[in-house]
N, C-alpha and C positions, 0 to 999 in steps of 0.2 A: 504494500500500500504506500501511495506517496502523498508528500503532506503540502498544502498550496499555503502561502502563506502571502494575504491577499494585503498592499500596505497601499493609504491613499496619501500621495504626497502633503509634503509640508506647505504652509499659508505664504500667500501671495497678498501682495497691496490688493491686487484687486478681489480678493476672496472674503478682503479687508473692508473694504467699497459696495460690495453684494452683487460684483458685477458677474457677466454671464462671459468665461471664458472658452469653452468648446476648445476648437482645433486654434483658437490661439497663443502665441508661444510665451507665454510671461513666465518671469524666472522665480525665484523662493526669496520671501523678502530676510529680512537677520531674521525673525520670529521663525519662519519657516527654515532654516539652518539649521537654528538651535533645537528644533521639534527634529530635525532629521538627525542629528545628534544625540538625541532622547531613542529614537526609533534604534538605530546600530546598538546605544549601549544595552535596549532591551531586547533585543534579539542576537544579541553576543554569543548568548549561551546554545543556541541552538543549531544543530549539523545544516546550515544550509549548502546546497548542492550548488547552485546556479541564481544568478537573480537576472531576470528580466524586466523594461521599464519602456513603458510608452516613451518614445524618442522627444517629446513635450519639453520644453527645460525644467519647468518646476515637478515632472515624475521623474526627470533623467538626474537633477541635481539630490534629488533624494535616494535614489539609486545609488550614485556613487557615493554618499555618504557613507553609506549601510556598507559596500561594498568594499571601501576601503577599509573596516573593520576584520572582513574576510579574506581581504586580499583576492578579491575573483574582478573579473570584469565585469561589467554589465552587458548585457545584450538586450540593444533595440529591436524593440517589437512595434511596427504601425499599426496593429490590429489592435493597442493596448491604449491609442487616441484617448479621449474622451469622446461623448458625443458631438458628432458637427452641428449644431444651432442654427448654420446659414445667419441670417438678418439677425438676429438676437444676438448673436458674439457680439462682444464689445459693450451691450446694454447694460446698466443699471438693471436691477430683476425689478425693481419698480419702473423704470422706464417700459420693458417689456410688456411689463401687467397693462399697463397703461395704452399702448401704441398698437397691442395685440390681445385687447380687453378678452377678446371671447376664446380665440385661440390659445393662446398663453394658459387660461385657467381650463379649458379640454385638455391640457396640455398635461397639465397636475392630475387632471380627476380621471381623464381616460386616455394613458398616453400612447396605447396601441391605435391610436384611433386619428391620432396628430402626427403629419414630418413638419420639423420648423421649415418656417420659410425662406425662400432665397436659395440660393447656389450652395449646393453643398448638404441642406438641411438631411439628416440621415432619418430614418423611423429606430423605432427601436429592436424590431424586427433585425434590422440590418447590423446593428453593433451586438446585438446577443448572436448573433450567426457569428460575425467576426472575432469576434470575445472568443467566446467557446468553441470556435476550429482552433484557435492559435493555444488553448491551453489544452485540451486535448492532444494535440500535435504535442507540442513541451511533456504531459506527464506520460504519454507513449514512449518517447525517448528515454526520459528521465525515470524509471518506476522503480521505487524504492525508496525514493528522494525528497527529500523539503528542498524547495523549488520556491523561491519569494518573486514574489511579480508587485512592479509599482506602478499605479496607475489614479486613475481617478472617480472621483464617486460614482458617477453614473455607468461607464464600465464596471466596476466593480460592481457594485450593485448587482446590474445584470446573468456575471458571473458568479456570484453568489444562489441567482436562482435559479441558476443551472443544479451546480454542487447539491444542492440545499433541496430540488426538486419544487422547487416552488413556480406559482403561474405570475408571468408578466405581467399580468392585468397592474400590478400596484410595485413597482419596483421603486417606487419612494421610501416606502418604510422601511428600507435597507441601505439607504443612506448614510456614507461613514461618514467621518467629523476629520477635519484637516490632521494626517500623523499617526494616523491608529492602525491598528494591524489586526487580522485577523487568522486563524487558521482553521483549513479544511481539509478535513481527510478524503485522500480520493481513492 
């Protein structure tokens, strides 16, 4: 059996702001550092194999925090993204609510049901397919293995209820908190 150990990177200004980052590249602010500093010392103790991390800077800066503890490389994963937003990256989540009154809240209450707007927008359909071919693939190779992947809430999440056997229908309530780590036995 191999053990996923699912971590959602450290805070950013704008996570700070409540804005809507998706597939944008924003780095880890000092707060965020120091929480991925917190993360390596707590997972010190444990035989990780491999860490993989959404190529993103604020999953990849948290990565190699952790990694440099282990002495391993990181390996970029694109399938490990966040969700694309489309038109909403960049927003205030108050600006969103506001610009995209009705969508934005189908968004919340039934999100199989909503792809954001504009270029790019993904469903959710499409990042639980890519999630979960890319970690399947990883613990195929890897089985036997604690295997850390850093990524972000909404992936996460997603992957989560896979692991976990749960329905999409509400993948909100599985929202991590900026730094926390989780583990799954697979």
């Amino acid at each position: 059996m191999s053990k996923l150990i699912l971590v959602r990177h450290g805070e950013t200004d704008w996570n700070v702001e409540d804005r809507i980052q998706g597939w944008l590249d924003i780095p880890l602010n000092e707060e965020g550092r120091r929480q991925a500093e917190r993360l390596a010392r707590e997972l010190a103790g444990m035989k990780i194999a491999a860490i993989y991390s959404s190529p993103l800077k604020r999953a990849f800066q948290t990565a190699e925090i952790i990694a440099g503890k282990y002495h391993l490389r990181v390996k970029k994963v694109s399938a490990f993204k966040e969700i694309n937003q489309g038109e909403w990256q960049g927003l205030l989540v108050s600006e969103a609510k506001q610009r995209y009154k009705n969508l934005y809240q189908r968004w919340l209450t039934h999100p199989l049901e909503v792809v954001p707007p504009g270029p790019g927008g993904e469903s959710i359909e499409q990042v639980y397919r890519r999630g979960v071919k890319a970690c399947r693939r990883i613990t195929t190779r890897r089985k036997n293995s604690t295997i850390c992947i850093v990524a972000h809430k909404g992936i996460n999440a997603l992957i989560k209820c896979y692991y976990l056997g749960l329905d999409l229908k509400n993948p909100w309530q599985l929202l991590p908190e900026n730094a926390i780590w989780e583990s799954i036995d697979v």
